[in-house]
N, C-alpha and C positions, 0 to 999 in steps of 0.2 A: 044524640048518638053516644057522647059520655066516652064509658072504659073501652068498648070495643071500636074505635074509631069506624071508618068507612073504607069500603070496599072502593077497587078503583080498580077501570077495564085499561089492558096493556094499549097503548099505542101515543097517541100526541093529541093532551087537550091543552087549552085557552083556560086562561087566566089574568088577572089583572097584576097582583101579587104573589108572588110567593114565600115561604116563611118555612125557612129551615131550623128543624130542632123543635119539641113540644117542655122545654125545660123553663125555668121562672122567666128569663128573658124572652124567650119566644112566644108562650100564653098571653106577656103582660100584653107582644104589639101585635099579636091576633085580636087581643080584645079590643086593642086602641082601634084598628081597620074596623072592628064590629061597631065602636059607639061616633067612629066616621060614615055610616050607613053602607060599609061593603059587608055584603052576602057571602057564606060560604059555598064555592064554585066559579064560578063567573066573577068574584069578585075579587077572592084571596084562596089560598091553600093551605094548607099546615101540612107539612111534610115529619112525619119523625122516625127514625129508625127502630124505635123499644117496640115491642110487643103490647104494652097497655099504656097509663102515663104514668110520669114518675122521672124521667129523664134518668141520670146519671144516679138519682137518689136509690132508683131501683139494685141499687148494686152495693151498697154502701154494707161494711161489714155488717154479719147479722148481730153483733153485739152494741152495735153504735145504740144508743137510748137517746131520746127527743132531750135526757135532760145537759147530755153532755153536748148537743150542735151547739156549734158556734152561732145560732143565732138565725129563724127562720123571718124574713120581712113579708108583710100579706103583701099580697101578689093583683092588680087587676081588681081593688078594690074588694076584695073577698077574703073576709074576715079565717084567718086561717086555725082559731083560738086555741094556739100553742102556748099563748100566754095568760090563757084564764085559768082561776085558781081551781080549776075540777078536770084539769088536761092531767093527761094520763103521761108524766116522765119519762116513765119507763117500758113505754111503748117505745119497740123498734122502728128507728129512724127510717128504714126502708121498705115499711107498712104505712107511717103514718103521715110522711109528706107523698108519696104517692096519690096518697086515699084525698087527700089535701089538693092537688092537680086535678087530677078526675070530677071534682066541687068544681074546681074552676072552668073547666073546659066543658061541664055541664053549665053551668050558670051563664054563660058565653054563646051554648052551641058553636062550639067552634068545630065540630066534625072533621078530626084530625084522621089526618089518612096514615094508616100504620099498618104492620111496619115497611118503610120504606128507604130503602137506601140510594142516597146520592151520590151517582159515580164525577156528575164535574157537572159545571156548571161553564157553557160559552156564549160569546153575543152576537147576532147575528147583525150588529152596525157598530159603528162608531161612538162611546159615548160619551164625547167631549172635545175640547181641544179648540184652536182657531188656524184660523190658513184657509185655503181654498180645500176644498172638498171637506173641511170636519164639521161637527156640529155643536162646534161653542159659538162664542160671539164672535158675529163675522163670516161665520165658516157657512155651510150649505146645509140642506133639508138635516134636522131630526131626525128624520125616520129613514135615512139613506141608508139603503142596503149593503152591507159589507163586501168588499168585490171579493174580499179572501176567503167567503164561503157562498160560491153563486150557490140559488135555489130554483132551478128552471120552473121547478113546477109551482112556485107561488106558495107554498107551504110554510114559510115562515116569515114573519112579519117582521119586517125592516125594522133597525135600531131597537130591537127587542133581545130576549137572554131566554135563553133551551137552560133548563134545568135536566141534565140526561141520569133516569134511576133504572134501575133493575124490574122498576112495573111500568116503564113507559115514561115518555117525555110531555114537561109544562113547557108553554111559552108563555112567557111574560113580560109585562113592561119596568117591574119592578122586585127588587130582590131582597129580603132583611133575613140573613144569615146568623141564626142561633145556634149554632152546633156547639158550642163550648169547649172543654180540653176535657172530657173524661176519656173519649177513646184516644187519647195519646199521653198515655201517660209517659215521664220522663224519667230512662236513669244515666249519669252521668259515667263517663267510660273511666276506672280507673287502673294503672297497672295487676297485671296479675287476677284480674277478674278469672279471665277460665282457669288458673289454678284451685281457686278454691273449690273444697269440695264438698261443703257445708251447703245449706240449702239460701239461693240469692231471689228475693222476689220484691217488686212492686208493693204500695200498700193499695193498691187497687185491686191486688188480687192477695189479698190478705183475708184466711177463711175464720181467722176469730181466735180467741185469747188460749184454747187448750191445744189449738195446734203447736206452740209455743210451750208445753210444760216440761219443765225439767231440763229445757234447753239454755244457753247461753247467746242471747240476741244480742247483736248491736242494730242501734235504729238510726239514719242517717236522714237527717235536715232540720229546719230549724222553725216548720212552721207549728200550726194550730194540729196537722194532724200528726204530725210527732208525738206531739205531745201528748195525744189523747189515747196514741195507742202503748206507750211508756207507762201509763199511767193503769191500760187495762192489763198490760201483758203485763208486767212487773211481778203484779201477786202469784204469777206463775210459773215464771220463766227460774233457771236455774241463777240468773246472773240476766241482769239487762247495762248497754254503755249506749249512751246518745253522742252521738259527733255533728259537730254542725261546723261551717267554714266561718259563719261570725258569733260573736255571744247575740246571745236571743236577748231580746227585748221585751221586759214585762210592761204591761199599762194597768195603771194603775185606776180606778173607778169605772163608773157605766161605762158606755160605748153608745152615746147617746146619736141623735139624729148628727145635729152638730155634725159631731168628732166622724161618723160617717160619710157625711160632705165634704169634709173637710182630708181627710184619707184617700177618695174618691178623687177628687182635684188631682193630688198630688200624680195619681198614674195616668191621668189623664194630660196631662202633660208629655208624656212620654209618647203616648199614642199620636197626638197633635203633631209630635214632631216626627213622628215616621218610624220609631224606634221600637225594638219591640217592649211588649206588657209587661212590667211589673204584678203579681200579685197583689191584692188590696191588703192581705195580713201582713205582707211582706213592708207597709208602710205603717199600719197603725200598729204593731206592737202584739203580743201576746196577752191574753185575759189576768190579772191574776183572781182564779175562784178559788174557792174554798180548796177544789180539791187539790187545784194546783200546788198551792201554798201549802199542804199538806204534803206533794211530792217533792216538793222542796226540800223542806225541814227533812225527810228521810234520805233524800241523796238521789231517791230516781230521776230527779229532773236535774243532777248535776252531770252540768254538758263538757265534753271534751273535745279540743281543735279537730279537725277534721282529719283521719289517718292517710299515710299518701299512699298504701299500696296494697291492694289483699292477697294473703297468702294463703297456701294450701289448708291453715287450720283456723285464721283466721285476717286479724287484719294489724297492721303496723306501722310507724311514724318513722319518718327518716329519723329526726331528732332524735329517737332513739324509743324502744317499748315497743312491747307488742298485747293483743288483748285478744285470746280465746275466743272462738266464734263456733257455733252450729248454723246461726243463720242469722243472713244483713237482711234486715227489710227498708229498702229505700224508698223511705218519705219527702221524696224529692220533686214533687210536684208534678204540672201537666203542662204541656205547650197549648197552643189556641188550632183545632181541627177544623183547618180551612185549607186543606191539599185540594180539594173539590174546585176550588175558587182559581186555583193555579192558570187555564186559559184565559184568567181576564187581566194578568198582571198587574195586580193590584199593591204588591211590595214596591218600599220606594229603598232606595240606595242605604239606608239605615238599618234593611231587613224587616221592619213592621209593616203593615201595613196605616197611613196614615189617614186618618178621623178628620173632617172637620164640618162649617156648615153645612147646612143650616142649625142641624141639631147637635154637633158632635157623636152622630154613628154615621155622619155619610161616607164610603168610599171617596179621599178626595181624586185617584186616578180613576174611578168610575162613580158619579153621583146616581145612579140605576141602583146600586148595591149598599146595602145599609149593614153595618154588622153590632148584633148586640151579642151581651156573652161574651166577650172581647176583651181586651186588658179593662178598664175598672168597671164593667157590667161583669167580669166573670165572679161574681159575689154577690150573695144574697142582699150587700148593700144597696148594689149599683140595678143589679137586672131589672126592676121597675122602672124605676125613673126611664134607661136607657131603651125598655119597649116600648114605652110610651112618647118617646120622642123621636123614634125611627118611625112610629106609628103617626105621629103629624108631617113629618120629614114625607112619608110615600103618600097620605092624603092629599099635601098641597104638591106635589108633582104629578100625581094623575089628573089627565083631563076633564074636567066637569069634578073634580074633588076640592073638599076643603075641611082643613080638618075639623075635628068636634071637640 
């Protein structure tokens, strides 16, 4: 089926799985269901909201180049060769990982159903627990049907999850949640925001480095794409200032497997403990490449404390100063878009949502729900490993399954 996914008639079908998000983590545990022997239909679903594949990639400014990503991991065992010496650098990033999914989701047949949006996701039983009536150890039938949404008519199958979209509802016995943070990107409330009257956006919705000329930007956070857009807007802009709340952290050599497991770990802990995600750049440091080290030496990568309040011309520090502004673009990151997820209440007391066996992507308040894309899958380090392990995690819980 490939780039045009599959057509899909409005009302309530069966499924065994379903797989939200067609993005590096969600490809990798379609594929993992496909080399466990499930079929696309009856066996698993791929649900994604984009129009073709590409995920969040599809949106990424038009001037991003393959040479400046922070680094693509093959995906699903498919060879992505961004790293052989005849790849095209300076091919736009938002052409050539797309073109890069669409390999993958061909090589797979994973017949992703597009585009499609999911309004929530609820369950139509109990998915856990002990005491009389639940269905942990101890407790009563698995498949006991929720009293808090009777179904007269037999319509939905006990101890199962309604995934509800805009083309009709899945039922299924199993859930792995890839949606990732691009539809929600974050900007932080600072005083005096609506006074300013210079132009305030997102770098999500950042249209490329000449919209930027002759203007005076401040660029505001402290990660990887900070920096990459300092670096393209700079040669343009009238004046560029970076503010971050900590000094940024350079790393110094590769960024080998290693040191990506080992980063990895680190926000994985946080999840374990129920808390919310850390970013994976946010623990392993900043790159220093050539060009960086280049923006160094000239002053565009010299970073400034974080200002506390924006005014109508620009922006200012209690401490004292102020610094001319046309336009903040806040590089301030993305939260994890799992509002869908909200009837299964899934957050524990910490605000995360917490991870743990079998695989570390189970839902530990509901083990039906797998999330990859999630604090440390939400990175090209982690999304493999993490669909591939939600992908054994749904094989050995479906019945007559095991994984491959």
């Amino acid at each position: 089926m490939g780039r045009g996914g599959s057509r899909v008639v409005p009302g309530v079908q069966r499924t065994g799985v379903v797989v939200i998000g067609a993005g590096q983590a969600g490809l990798s545990a379609a594929a993992g269901l496909r080399r466990g022997g499930l079929e696309p239909g009856p066996g698993f679903v791929v649900l994604d909201g984009e129009n073709g594949p590409g995920g969040a990639w599809r949106h990424r400014w038009p001037t991003l180049r393959m040479r400046t990503v922070n680094g693509i991991h093959d995906v699903a065992g498919v060879d992505s060769g961004f790293e052989s010496s005849d790849a095209d650098r300076d091919r736009p990033a938002r052409e050539a990982v797309p073109d890069y999914f669409a390999r993958i989701e061909d090589r797979w047949d994973l017949r992703v159903v597009r585009p499609v949006r999911v309004r929530t996701v609820r369950t139509t039983g109990a998915p856990g627990g002990t005491g009389p009536g639940s269905t942990g150890p101890g407790g009563g039938d698995p498949r006991r049907a929720d009293p808090g949404r009777a179904d007269p008519g037999g319509t939905e199958p006990a101890g199962g999850l309604v995934v509800e979209t805009g083309r009709g509802d899945w039922h299924t016995d199993q859930l792995i949640n890839a949606t990732g943070t691009w539809t929600r990107p974050f900007v932080p409330t600072y005083p005096g925001t609506a006074s300013f009257r210079g132009w305030s956006l997102h770098a999500a919705d950042y249209p490329g480095p000449e919209a930027m000329a002759g203007r005076r930007v401040v660029i505001v956070g402290g990660g990887i794409t900070a920096v990459q857009l300092l670096l393209e807007i700079a040669p343009h802009a009238a004046a560029t200032t970076w503010v971050t709340r900590r000094e940024p952290v350079w790393r110094e050599g590769p960024f080998d497997a290693e040191a990506g497991r080992a980063a990895v770990a680190l926000v994985e802990e946080r999840v374990r403990a129920g808390l919310p995600p850390r970013s994976v750049v946010g623990v392993t440091g900043l790159p220093l490449t050539p060009e960086v080290r280049a923006g160094i030496e000239t002053g565009v990568l010299h970073r400034q404390p974080m200002f506390s309040r924006l005014t109508p011309d620009g922006v200012a520090w209690d401490a004292g100063g102020t610094e001319p502004a046309d336009v903040v673009v806040w590089a301030t990151g993305w939260r994890p878009a799992v509002g869908h997820l909200a009837p299964l209440r899934l957050r524990g007391p910490g605000g995360g949502i917490r991870l743990g066996p079998p695989m570390d992507t189970t839902a530990v308040a509901d083990p039906r729900v797998h999330l990859v894309g999630y604090g440390p899958s939400a990175s090209t380090i982690g999304a493999d490993r993490a669909g591939r392990a939600a992908a054994r995690a749904v094989l050995d819980a479906l019945p007559g399954e095991s994984a491959a």
